[in-house]
FIZATOR-810782 format. One record per residue: residue in one letter; chain; z, x, y of N, C-alpha, C, O, CB in turn. Coordinates in pm, whole numbers, plus 50000, padded with zeros to 5 digits. Last residue first. Glycine has a CB too. Layout:
<rs>
A/A/Z/X/Y/Z/X/Y/Z/X/Y/Z/X/Y/Z/X/Y
...
</rs>
This chain:
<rs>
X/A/93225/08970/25774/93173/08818/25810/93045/08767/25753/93007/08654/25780/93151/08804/25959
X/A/93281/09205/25716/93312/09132/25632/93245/08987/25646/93219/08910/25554/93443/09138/25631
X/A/93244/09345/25975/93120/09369/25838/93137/09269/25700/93054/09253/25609/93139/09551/25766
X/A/93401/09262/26136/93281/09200/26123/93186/09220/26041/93082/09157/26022/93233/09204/26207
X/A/93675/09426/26041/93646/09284/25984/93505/09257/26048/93463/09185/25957/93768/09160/26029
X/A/93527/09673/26164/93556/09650/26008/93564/09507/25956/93495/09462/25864/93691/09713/25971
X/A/93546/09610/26395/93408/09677/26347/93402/09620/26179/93320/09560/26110/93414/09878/26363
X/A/93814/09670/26488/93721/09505/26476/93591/09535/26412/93536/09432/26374/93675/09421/26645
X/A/93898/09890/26393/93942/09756/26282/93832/09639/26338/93780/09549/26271/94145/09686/26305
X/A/93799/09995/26514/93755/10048/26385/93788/09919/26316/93733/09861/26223/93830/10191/26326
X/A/93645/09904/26886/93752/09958/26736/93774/09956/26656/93811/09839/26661/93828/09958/26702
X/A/93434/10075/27021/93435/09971/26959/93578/09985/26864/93599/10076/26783/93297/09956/26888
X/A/93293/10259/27096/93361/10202/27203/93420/10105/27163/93468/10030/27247/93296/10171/27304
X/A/93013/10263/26892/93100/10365/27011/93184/10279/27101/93122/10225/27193/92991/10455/27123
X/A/92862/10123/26757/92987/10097/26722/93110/10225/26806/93228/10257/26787/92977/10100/26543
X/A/92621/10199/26774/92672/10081/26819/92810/10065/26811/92862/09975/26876/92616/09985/26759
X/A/92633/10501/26740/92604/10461/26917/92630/10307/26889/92671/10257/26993/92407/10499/27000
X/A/92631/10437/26468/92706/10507/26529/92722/10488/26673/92833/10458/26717/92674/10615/26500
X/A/92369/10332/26476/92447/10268/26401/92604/10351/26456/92690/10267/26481/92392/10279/26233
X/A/92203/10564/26569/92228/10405/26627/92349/10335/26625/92417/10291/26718/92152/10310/26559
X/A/92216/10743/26339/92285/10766/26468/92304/10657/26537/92418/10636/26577/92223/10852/26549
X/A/92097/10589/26141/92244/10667/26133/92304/10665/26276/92405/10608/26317/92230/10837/26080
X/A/91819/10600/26232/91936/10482/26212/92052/10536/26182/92128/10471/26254/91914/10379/26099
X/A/91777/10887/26249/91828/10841/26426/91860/10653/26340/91933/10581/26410/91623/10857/26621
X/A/91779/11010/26011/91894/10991/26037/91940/10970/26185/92046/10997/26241/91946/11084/25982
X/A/91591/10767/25832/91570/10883/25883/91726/10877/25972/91783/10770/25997/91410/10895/25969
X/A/91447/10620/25547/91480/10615/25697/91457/10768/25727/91375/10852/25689/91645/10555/25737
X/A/91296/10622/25267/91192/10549/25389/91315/10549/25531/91280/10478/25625/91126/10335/25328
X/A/91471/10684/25096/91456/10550/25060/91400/10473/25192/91417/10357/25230/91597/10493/25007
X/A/91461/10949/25117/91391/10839/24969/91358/10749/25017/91243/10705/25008/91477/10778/24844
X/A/91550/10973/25343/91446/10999/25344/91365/10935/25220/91251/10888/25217/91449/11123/25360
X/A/91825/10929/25237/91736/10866/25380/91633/10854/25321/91604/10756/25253/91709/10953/25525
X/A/91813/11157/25058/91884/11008/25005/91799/10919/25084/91716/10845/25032/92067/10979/25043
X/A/91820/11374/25253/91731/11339/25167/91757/11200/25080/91647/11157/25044/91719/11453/25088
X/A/92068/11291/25385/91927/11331/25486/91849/11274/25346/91822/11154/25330/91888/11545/25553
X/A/92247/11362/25200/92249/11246/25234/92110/11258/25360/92108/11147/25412/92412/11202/25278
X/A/92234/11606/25155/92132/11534/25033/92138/11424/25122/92028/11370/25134/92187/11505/24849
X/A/92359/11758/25388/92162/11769/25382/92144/11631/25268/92050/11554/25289/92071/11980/25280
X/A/92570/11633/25386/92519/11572/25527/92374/11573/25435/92301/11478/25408/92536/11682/25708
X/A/92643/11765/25167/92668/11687/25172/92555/11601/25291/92473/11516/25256/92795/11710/25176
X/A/92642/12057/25258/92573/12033/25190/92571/11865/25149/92468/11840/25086/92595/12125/25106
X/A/92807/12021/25520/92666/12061/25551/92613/12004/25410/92538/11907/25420/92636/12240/25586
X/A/93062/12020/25360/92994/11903/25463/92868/11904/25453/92805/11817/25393/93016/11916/25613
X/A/93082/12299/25288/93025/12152/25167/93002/12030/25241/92931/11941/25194/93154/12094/25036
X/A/93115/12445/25524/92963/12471/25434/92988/12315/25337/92896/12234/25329/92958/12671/25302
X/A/93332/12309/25584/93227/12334/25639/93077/12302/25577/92989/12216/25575/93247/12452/25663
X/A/93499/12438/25368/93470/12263/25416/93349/12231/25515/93285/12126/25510/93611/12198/25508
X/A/93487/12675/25412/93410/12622/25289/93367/12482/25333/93256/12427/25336/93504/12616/25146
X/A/93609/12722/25662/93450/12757/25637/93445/12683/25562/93393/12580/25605/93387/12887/25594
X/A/93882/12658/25720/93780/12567/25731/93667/12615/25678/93603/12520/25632/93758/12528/25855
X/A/94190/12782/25695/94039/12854/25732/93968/12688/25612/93992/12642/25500/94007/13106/25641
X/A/94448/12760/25536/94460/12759/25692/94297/12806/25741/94297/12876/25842/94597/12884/25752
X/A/94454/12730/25273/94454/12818/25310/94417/12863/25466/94370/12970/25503/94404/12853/25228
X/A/94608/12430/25293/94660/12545/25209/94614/12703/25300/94691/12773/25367/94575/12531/25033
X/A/94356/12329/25377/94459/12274/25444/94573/12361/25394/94659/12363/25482/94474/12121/25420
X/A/94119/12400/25213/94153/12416/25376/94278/12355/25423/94278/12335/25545/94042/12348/25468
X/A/94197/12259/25005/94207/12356/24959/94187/12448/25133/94245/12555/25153/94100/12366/24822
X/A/94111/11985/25092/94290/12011/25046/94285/12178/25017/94398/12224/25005/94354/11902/24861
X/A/93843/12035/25163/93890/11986/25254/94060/12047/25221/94122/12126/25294/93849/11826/25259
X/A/93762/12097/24881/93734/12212/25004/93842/12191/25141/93902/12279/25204/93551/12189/25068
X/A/93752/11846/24766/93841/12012/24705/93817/12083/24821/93917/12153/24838/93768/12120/24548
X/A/93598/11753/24936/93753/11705/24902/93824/11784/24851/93944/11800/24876/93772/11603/24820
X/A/93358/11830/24882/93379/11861/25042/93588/11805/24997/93681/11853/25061/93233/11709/25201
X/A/93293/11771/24596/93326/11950/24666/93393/11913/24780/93503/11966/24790/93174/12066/24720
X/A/93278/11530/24606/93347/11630/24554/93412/11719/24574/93531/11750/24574/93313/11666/24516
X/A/93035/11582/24764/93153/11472/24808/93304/11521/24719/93414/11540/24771/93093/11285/24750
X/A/92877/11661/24576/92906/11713/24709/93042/11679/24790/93121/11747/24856/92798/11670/24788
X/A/92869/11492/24341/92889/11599/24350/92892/11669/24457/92922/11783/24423/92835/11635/24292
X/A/92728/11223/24511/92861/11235/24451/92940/11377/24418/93056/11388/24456/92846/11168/24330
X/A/92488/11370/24569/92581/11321/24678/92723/11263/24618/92823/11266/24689/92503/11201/24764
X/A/92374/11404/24316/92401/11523/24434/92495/11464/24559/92565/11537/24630/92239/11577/24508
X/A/92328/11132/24262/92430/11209/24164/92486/11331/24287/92600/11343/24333/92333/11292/23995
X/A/92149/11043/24440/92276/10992/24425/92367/11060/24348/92487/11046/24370/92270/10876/24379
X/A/91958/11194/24327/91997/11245/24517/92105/11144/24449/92165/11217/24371/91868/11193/24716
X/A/91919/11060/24099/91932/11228/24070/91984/11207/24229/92107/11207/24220/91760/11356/24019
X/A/91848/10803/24160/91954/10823/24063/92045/11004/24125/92156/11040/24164/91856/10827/23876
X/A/91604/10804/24280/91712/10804/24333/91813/10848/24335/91878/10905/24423/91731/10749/24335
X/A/91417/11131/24137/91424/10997/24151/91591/10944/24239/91680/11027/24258/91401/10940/23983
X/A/91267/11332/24055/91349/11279/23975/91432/11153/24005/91498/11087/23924/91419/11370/23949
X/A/91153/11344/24283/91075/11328/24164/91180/11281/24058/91154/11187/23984/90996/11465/24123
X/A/91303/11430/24481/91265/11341/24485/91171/11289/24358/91126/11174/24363/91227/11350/24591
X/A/91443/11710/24395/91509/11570/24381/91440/11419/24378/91480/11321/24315/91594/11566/24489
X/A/91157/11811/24424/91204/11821/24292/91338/11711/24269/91350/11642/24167/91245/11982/24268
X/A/91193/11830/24682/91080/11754/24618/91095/11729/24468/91046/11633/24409/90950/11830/24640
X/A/91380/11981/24754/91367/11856/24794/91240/11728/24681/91228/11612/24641/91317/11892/24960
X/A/91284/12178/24620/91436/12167/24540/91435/12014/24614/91483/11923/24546/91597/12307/24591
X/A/91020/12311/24558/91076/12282/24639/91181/12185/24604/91134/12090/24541/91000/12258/24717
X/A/90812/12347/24349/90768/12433/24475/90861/12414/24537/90854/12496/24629/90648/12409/24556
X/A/90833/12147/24179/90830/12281/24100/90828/12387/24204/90840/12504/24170/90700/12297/23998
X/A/90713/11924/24256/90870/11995/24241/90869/12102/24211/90973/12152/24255/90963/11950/24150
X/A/90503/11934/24542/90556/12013/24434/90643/12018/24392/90716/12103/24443/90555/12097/24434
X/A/90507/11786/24844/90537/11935/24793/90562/11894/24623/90653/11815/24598/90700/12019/24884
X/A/90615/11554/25009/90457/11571/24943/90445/11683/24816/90383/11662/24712/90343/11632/25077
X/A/90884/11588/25054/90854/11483/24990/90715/11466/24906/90693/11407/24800/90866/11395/25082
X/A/90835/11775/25236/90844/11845/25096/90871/11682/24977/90872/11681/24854/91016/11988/25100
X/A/90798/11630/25469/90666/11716/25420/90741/11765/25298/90652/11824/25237/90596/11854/25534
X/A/91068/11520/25508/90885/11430/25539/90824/11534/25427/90809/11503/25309/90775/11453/25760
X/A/91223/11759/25563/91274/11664/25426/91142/11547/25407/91124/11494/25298/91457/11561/25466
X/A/91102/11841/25790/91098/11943/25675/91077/11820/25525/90990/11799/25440/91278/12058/25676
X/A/91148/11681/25991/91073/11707/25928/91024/11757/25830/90914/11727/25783/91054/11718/25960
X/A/91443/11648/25913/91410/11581/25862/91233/11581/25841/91175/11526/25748/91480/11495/25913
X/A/91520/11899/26047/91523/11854/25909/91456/11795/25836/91407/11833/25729/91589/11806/25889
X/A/91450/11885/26290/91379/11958/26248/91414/11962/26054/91346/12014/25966/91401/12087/26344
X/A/91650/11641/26391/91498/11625/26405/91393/11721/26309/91289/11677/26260/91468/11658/26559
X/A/91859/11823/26364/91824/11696/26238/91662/11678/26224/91583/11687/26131/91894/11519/26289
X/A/91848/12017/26599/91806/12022/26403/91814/11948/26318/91786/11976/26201/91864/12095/26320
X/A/91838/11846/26795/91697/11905/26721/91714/11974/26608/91624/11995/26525/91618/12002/26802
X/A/92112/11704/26798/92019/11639/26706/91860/11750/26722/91769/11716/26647/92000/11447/26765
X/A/92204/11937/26923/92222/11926/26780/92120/11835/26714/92055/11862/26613/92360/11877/26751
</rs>
């Protein structure tokens, strides 16, 4: 799985260069933080109507698909702001084995 992040995120590198006008990544990125922060509120959205509205109609796809769209801006969000989603993953691999609550009060410390 991670080779299609890997292959994302190359993508989400090189349309950073691209044209807005040539490419819906590049075109967020021109418009600036603000705009990938708005798309990730509006996704987030969706994935919550999708999520209660999968729980009714017993079938997951949508929630699915609005994860995915969710996961991609948050890739591009990264990518604004110079990461990439192996700190994501780290950050995840540190806190493997770990329990939620102690994890939680040390972020407070």
């Amino acid at each position: 799985m991670t080779d299609v992040l890997i292959a994302l995120q190359l993508v989400l590198e090189e349309r950073k260069q691209a044209a807005p006008e040539s490419s819906y990544v590049a075109s967020l990125h021109a418009q600036g933080l603000n705009k990938i922060l708005e798309k990730i509120g509006e996704e987030t959205t969706e994935v919550i109507l999708a999520a209660k509205d999968a729980q009714d109609q017993a079938t997951t796809k949508a929630v699915i698909a609005e994860t995915a769209d969710l996961w991609f801006h948050c890739m591009v969000m990264l990518s604004h702001l110079g990461e990439d989603h192996t700190a994501v993953l780290q950050e995840l691999e540190r806190r493997f084995d770990l329990s939620g609550i102690v994890e939680k009060a040390n972020r407070s410390q």
